[in-house]
C-alpha positions, -999 to +999 in steps of 0.1 A: +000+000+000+027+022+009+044+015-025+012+025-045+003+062-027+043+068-031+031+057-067+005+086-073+023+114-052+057+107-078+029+110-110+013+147-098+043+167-106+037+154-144+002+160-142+004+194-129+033+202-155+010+189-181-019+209-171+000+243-169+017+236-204-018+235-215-033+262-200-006+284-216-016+274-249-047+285-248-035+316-233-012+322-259-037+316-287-058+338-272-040+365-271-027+357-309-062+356-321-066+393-302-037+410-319-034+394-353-049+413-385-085+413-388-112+389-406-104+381-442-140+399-450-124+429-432-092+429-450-112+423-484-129+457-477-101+479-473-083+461-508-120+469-525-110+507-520-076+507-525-059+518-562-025+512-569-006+548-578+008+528-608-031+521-620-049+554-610-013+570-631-029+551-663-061+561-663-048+601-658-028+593-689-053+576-708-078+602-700-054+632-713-054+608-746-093+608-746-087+645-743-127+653-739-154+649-720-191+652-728-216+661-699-251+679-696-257+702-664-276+732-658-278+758-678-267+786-652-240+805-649-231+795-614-228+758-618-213+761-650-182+779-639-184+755-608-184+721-630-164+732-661-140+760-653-127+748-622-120+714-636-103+730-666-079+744-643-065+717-631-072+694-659-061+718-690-056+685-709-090+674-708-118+695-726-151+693-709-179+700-738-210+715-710-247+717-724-266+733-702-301+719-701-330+714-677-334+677-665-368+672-677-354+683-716-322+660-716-345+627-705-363+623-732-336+642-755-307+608-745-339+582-755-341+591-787-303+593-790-298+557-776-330+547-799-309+558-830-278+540-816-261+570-808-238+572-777-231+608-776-227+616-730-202+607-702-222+624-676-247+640-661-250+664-634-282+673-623-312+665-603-316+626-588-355+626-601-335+625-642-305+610-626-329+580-614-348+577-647-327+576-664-311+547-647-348+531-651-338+532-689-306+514-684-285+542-695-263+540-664-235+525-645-223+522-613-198+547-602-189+534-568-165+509-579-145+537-597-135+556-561-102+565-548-100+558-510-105+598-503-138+597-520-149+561-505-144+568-474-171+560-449-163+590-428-162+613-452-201+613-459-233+626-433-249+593-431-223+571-451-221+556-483-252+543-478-265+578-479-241+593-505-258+570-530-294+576-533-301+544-557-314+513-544-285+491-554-265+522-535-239+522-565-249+543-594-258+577-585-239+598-559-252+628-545-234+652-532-245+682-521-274+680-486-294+704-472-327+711-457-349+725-490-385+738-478-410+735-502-418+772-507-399+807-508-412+843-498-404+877-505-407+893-472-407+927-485-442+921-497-455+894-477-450+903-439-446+869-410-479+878-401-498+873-432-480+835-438-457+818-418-464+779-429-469+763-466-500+751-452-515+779-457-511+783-491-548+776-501-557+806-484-576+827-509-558+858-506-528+844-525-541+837-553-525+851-584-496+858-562-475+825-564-454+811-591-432+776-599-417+759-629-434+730-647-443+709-619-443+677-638-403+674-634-376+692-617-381+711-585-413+720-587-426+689-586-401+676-555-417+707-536-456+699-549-451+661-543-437+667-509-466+692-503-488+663-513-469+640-489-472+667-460-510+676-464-527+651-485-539+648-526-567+670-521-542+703-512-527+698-540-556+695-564-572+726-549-537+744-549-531+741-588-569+744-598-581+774-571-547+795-566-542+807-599-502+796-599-484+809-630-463+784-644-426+789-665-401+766-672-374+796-668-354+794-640-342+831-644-377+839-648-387+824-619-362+838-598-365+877-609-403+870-606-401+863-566-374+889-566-395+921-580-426+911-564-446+898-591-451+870-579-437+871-540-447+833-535-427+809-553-428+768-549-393+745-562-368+773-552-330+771-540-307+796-530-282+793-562-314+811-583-306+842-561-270+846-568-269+869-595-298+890-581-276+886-540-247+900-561-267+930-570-281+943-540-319+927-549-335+894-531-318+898-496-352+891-478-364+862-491-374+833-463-386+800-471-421+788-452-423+762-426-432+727-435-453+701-416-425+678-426-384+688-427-375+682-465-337+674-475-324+677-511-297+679-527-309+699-558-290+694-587-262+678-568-260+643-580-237+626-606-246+599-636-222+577-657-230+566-687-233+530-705-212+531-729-195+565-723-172+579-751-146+586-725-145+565-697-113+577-680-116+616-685-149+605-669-132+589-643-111+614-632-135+642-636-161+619-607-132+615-582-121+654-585-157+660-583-162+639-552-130+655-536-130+676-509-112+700-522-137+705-549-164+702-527-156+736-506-151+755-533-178+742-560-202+751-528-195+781-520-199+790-559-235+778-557-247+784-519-255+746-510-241+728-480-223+699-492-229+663-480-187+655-472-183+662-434-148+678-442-163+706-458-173+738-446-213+745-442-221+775-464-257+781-456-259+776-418-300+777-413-302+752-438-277+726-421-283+692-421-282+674-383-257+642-391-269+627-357-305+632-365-310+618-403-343+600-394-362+634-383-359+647-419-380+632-451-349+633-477-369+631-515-344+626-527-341+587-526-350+559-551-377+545-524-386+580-517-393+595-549-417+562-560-441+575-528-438+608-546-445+592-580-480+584-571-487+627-571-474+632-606-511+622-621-525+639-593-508+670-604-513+665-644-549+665-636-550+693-617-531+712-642-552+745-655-556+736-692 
């Protein structure tokens, strides 16, 4: 008996070595699986975003051999200089041919082309409602794929990628610029707080005859009349375009100097780029916007398109990344008074700041899923029409 406990008592010392030995092991992977790179689906990420200098230095050569680049955008002054002149100052290689044209004119004006066979655009520039049919057609392709790091960077964006793409597949149609964009505008010079304060009260009778828009089927107007119609119901706006009186043009300009001199001191579908040339000459300085029931966000003519089959795929490329950079960004906003959606930029219009920490207390119209609600207005509003 005494030779078997002396037996066990000899065997513990092994036991316990063998124990501890283990013990460390686990320890020790652990603390490798703590401190080695990430998951492979983590890693896979940050390669998705990353270009080689060697790669992105081909397509800036092959783009100054494409020497051109074809693109529609709007026809004023302001975002012309902002899209082609200061892009042709730091890309004197590549020639940007600009026509200037109002989103609901170049939709159907790019069917017919691509009916005929004709592949004519790079981009487009304008507002998401053509951006998005567009898209519908076919006619586009995603652009996400094509970022540098700088310009796919979650951080950069209010909301993320997720919101800097206002598609569905979240690829195709970036959109840069974001800002709170009330339905209506008011001269205050002839129309005092106390006598309208809210967009509600549009239907009142003693506007009528004193409020303007552009064609409401497309374009701004309609964001502004279908977002009214979202606020306030079908039957506002069927009593607001058959009671009111509203004079219609499909001139921006027009529009703009109309709300300016008091002709018409209401105006529905307006943004603060419109006043610039009237700011610059002492006319427009009190003009307001009216409260909504709902807190819109736009981003007006601030999104980008890439064509199928574009003519010249790397001046395009190069001309969406500059476009996306901040760099661009602070300055191309500040030409056209919109707050842009890049975090890294300076706001330019403070009262019409977007809340990053607050996205879901604002209806943006701007969306794919959004603008199918607002679809459901548009027969609403060609019936309603004066004829």
């Amino acid at each position: 008996m005494i030779s078997g406990s002396t037996s066990r008592h000899g065997q513990m010392p092994r036991i316990v070595f063998f124990l501890t030995i283990v013990t460390l092991f686990y320890v020790l992977s652990a603390y490798c699986a703590e401190t080695a790179p990430k998951t492979s689906k983590q890693t896979t990420a940050v390669r998705e975003v990353k270009t080689d200098p060697g790669d992105w230095k081909k397509v800036l050569e092959a783009a100054k051999k494409e020497g051109k680049l074809v693109m529609s955008g709007d026809p004023s002054e302001e975002w012309r200089k902002s899209l082609v002149d200061m892009f042709q100052q730091e890309y004197p290689d590549i020639k940007v041919e600009y026509i200037g044209m109002n989103g609901r004119d170049f939709s159907p004006r790019i069917r017919r082309e691509r009916e005929l066979g004709q592949h004519l655009w790079d981009l487009l520039s304008g507002g998401t409602s053509t951006a998005l049919e567009v898209k519908k057609f076919g006619f586009t392709v995603p652009i996400r794929p094509l970022l540098l790091p700088e310009n796919a960077d979650e951080s950069k964006w209010i909301g993320g990628l997720k919101s800097l793409f206002t598609d569905k597949e979240n690829k195709y149609i970036p959109t840069y610029t974001m800002f709170i964009q009330r339905t209506t505008s008011v001269n205050r010079d002839f129309l005092k707080d106390a006598e309208i304060k809210t967009s509600a009260q549009l239907l009142d009778a003693k506007f009528k005859g004193k409020i303007s828009m552009q064609s409401p089927t497309a374009g701004a107007s309609f964001s502004a009349l279908s977002n009214l119609g979202f606020m306030y119901g079908e039957k506002f706006i069927q009593e607001l375009l058959s009671k009111q009186n509203i004079v219609i043009t499909d001139d921006k300009r027009q529009q703009a100097e109309w709300i300016v001199r008091g002709k018409y001191p209401i105006t529905i579908g307006f943004n603060e780029t419109q006043l610039i040339p009237f700011v610059k000459q002492g006319l427009g300085k009190n003009i307001t916007t009216l409260e909504d029931k709902v807190i819109p966000l736009s981003t007006s003519l601030g999104s980008l398109s890439l064509f199928k089959d574009a003519p010249h795929p790397n001046a395009a490329r190069v001309y969406i990344n500059w476009l996306l950079s901040q760099s661009t960004q602070a300055r191309l906003c500040k030409n056209v008074r919109l707050n842009s959606r890049r975090l890294d930029v300076p706001v330019v219009v403070k009262e019409l700041a977007v809340d990053p920490a607050h996205l879901e207390n604002y209806f943006d119209y701007s969306t794919e899923e959004n603008l199918e609600i607002r679809m459901r207005f548009q027969p609403i509003i060609k019936a309603a029409m004066p004829k």
